[in-house]
C-alpha positions as CSV (number, residue, x, y, z in Angstrom):
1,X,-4.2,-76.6,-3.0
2,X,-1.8,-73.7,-2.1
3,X,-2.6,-70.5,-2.1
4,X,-1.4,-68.3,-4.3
5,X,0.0,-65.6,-1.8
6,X,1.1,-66.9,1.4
7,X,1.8,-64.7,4.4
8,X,5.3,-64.0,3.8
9,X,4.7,-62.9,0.5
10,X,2.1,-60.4,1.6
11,X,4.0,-59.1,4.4
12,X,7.1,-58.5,1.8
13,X,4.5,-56.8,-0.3
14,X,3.5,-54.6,2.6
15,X,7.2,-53.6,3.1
16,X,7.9,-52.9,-0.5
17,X,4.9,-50.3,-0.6
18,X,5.0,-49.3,2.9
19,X,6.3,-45.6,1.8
20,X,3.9,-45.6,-1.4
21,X,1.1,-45.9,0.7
22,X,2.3,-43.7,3.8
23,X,2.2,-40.4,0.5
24,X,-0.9,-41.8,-0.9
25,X,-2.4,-41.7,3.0
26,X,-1.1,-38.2,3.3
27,X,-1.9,-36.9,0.0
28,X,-5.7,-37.9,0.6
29,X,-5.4,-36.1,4.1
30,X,-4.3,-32.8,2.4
31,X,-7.0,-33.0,0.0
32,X,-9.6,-33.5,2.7
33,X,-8.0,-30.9,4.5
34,X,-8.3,-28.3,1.6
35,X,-12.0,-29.1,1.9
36,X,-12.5,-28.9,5.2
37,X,-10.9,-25.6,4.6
38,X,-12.8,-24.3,2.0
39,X,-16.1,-25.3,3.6
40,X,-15.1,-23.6,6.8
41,X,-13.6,-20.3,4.9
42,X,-9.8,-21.6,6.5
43,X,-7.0,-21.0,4.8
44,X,-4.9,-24.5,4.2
45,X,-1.7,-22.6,3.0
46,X,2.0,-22.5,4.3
47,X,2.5,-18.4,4.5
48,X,5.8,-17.3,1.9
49,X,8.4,-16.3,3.1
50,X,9.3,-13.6,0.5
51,X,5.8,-12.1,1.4
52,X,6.2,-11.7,5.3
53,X,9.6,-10.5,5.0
54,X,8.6,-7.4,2.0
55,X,5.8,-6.8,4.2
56,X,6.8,-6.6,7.7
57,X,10.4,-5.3,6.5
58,X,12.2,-7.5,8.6
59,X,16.2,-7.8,8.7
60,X,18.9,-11.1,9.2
61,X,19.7,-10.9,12.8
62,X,21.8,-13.9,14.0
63,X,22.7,-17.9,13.6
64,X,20.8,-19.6,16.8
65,X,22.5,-22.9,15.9
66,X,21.2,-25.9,16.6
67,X,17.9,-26.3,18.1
68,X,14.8,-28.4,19.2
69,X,11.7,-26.9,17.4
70,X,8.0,-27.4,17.6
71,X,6.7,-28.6,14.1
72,X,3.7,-27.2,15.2
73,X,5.3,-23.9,14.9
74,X,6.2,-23.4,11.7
75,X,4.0,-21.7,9.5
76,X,5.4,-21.3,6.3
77,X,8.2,-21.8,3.4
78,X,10.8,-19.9,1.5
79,X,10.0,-20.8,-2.1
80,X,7.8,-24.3,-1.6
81,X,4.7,-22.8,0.2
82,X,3.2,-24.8,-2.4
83,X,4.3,-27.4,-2.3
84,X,2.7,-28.3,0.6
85,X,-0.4,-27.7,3.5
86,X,-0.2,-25.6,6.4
87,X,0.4,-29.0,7.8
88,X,2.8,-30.2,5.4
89,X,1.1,-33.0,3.9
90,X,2.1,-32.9,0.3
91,X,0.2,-31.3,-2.2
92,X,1.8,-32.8,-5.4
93,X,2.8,-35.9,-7.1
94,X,6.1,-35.3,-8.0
95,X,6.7,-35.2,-4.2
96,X,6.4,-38.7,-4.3
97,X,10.0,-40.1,-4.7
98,X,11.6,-38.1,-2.4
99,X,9.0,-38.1,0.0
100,X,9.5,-41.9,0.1
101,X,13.2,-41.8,0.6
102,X,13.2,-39.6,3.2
103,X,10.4,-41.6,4.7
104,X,12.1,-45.0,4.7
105,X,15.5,-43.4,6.5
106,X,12.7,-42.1,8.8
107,X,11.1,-45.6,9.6
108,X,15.2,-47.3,10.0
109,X,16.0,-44.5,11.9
110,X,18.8,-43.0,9.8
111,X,20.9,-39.8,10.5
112,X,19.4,-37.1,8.9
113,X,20.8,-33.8,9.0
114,X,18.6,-30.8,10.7
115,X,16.7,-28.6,8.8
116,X,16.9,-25.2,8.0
117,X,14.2,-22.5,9.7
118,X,13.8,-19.0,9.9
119,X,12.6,-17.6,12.9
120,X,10.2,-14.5,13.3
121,X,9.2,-14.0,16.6
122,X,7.4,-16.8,17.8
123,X,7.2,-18.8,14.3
124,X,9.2,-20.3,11.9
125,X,9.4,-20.4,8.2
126,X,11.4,-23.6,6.3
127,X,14.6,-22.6,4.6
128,X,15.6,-26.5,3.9
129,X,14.1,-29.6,4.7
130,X,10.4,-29.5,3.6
131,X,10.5,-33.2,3.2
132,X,11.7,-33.8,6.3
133,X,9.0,-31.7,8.2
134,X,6.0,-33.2,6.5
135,X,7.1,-37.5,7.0
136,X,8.1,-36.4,10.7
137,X,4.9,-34.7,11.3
138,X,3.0,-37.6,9.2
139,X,4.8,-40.0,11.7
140,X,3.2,-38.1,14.5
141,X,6.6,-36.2,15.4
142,X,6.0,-33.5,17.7
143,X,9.7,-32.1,17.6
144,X,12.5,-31.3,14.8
145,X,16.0,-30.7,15.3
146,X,16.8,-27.4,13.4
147,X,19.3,-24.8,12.3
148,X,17.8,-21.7,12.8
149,X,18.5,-18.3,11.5
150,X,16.6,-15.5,13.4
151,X,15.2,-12.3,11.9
152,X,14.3,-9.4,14.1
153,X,10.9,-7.8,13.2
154,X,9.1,-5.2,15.7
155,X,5.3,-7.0,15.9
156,X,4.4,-10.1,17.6
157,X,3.7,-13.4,15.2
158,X,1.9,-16.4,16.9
159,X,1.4,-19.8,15.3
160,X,-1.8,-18.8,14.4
161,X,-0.1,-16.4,11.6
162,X,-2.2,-16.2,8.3
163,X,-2.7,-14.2,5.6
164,X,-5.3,-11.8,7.0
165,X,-3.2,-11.4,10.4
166,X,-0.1,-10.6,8.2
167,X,-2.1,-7.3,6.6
168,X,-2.7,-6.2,10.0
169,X,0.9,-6.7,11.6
170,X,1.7,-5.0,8.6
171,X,-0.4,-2.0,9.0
172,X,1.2,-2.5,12.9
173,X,4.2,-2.3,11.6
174,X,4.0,0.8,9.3
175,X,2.4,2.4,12.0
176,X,5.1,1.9,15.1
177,X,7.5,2.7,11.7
178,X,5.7,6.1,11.6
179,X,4.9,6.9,15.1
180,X,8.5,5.7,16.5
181,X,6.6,4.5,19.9
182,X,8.0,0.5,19.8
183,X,11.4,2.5,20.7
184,X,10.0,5.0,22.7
185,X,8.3,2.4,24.9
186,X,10.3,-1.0,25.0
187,X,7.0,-3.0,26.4
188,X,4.6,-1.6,23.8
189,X,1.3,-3.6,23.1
190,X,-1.3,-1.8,20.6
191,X,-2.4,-5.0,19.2
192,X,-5.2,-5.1,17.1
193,X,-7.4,-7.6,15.7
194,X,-9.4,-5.3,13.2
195,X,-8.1,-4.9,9.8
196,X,-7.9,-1.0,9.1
197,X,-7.8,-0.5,12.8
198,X,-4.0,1.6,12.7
199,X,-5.3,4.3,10.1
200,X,-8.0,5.5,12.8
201,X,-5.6,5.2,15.6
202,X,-2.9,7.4,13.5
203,X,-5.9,10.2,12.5
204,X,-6.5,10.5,16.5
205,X,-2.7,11.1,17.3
206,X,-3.0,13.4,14.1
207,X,-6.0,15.4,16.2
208,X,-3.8,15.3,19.1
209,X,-0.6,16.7,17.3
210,X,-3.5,19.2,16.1
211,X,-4.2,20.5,19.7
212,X,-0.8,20.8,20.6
213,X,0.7,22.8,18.0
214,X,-2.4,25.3,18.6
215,X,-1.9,24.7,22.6
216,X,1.7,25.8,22.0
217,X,2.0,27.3,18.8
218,X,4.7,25.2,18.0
219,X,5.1,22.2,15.6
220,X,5.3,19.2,17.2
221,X,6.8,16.2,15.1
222,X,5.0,12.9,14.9
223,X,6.9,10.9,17.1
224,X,6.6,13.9,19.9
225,X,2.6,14.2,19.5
226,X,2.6,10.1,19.7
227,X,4.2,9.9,23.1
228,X,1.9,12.6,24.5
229,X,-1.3,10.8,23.2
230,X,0.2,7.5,24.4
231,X,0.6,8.7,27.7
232,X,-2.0,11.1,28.0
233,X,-5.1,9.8,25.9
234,X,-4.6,6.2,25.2
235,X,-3.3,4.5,28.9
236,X,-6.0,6.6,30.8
237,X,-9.1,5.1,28.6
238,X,-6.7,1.7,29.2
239,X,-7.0,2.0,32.7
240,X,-10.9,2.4,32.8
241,X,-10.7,-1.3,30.7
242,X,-8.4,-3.0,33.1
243,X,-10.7,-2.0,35.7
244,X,-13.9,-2.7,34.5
245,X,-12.8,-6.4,33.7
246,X,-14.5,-6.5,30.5
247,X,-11.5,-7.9,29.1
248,X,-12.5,-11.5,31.1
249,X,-15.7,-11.7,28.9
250,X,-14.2,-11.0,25.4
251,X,-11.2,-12.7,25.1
252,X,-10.4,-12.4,21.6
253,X,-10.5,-8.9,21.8
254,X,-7.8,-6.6,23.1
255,X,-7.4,-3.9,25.2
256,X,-6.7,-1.5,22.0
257,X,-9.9,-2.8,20.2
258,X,-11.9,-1.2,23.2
259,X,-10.1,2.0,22.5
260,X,-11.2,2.3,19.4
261,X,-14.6,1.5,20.1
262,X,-14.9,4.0,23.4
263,X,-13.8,6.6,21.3
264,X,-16.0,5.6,18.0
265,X,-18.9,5.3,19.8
266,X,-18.4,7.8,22.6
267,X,-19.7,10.6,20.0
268,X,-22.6,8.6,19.3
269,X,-23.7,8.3,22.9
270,X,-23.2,11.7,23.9
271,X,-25.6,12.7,20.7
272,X,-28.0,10.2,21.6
273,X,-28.0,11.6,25.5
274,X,-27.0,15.5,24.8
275,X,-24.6,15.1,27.2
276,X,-21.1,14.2,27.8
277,X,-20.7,10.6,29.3
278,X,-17.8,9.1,31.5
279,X,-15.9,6.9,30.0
280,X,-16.6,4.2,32.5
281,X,-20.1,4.6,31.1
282,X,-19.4,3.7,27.7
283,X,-17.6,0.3,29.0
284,X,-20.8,-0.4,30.8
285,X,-22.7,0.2,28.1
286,X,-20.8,-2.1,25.8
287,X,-20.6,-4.9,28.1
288,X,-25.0,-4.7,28.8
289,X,-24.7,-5.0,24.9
290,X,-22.4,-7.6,24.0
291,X,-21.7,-9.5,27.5
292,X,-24.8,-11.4,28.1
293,X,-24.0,-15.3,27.7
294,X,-26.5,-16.0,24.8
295,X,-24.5,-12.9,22.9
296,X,-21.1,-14.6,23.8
297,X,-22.1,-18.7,22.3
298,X,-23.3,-16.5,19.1
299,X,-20.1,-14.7,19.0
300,X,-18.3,-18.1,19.1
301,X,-20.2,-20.2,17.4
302,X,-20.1,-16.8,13.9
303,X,-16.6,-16.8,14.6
304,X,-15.7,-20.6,14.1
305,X,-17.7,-20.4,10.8
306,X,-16.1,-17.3,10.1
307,X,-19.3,-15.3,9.7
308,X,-17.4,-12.4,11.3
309,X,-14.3,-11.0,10.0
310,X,-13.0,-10.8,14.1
């Protein structure tokens, strides 16, 4: 008796819905992903565009031409952040048909033209070629040859970029806007990785601007009583950090996170003592606190579940 499908007519099966079932594959790994997601408290979303350019205020720079770009790098979409995950697995249906065209040239290796990026800083946002992105990374491609169009923007982005890091680079951003010291000093770093962080830091430069005008009896502008905090309140504290070494044991914090807490807390420990305390006290203090190993695996293991906002 013959069978009914023979080898050959399998394998020409296989061919025919090779594509089909490369989307379907991909589809069921974005939805998995969007659970994984929700279960962790991860955002799965491509970051728009539009969004990061109203918020950060950032402005067309220059045509980079044609270059060699990390997929892993791009982190979002002008117009079809929906379209698709963070990872570009697609999201919808009506992908499909296009999704399989682009991924058969992919598997016979036809010419396809480059995509389109923007580049931010250190990540990019898909101007053309969505398609493209998500069968190459599917097919496990680690590079894409891109057009890129760079936009300046005055805070660092990282491939980590989401949704809550883009409200604080934009409070970053409203406050070097206000304080003018990203042009005053070229090598700036005030990164912060609290939310609401920039508010307190612009109320101390107000108390600073505060003592000078009464010092001098003069006004003293904004940019003028930043400068002089900068230089003569913030990189002294600074300098009791990098010494310390605390940094080495906190790693996802920065140097301007322990400013703010030195100077938050520094009231509370002078109360507590009636007394006035060093500020290489205060570091001390923080690191008995917070820097003993069993403190540390907690921090990491609330963070990866996201029971801390930082």
């Amino acid at each position: 008796m013959m069978p009914i499908f023979d080898d050959t007519t399998i394998r020409q099966a296989s061919k025919e819905h090779r594509f089909d079932i490369d989307f379907s594959q991909a589809m069921q790994k974005a939805f998995w992903g969007e659970l994984k997601g929700f279960i962790l408290r991860r955002s799965t979303k491509l970051l728009p565009f539009e969004e990061v350019k109203d918020r950060l205020e950032i402005w067309f720079a220059r045509d980079l031409g044609i270059q060699s770009i990390s997929i892993d790098s791009i982190v979002g979409s002008e117009g079809r952040y929906q379209n698709f995950s963070k990872y570009f697995l697609p999201l919808r249906e009506d992908l499909r048909e296009r999704w399989k065209q682009v991924a058969e040239a992919h598997y016979y290796r036809r010419d396809l033209p480059p995509v389109e990026l923007y580049k931010v800083q250190d990540v990019y946002f898909v101007r053309d070629g969505h398609h493209r992105i998500s069968v190459a990374r599917a097919k496990g491609t680690k590079y894409i040859e891109a057009r890129v169009y760079e936009y300046e923007c005055d805070v660092p982005l990282g491939k980590d970029l989401n949704i809550e890091k883009l409200a604080i680079q934009e409070t970053y951003h409203q406050f070097l806007k206000d304080t003018k010291l990203g042009k005053n000093y070229p090598n700036l770093n005030l990164q912060l990785t609290l939310l609401g962080g920039y508010p307190i830091l612009m109320d101390h430069i107000q108390a600073h601007k505060y003592y000078l005008e009464k010092k001098s009896g003069e006004d003293i502008s904004i940019p003028e009583a930043s400068c002089s905090w900068y230089e003569k309140v913030y990189l002294p504290l600074v300098e009791v950090i990098r010494k310390s070494r605390i940094m080495k044991q906190f790693t996802h914090r920065t140097e301007t996170d322990f400013y703010l807490w030195m100077i938050q807390h520094r009231r509370q420990l002078v109360d507590s003592l009636e007394s006035e305390i060093e500020p290489e006290s205060i570091v001390e203090t923080y690191t008995r606190k917070y820097g003993g190993k069993f403190r540390k695996i907690l921090g990491v293991f609330r963070r990866f579940f996201r029971l801390v906002r930082y």
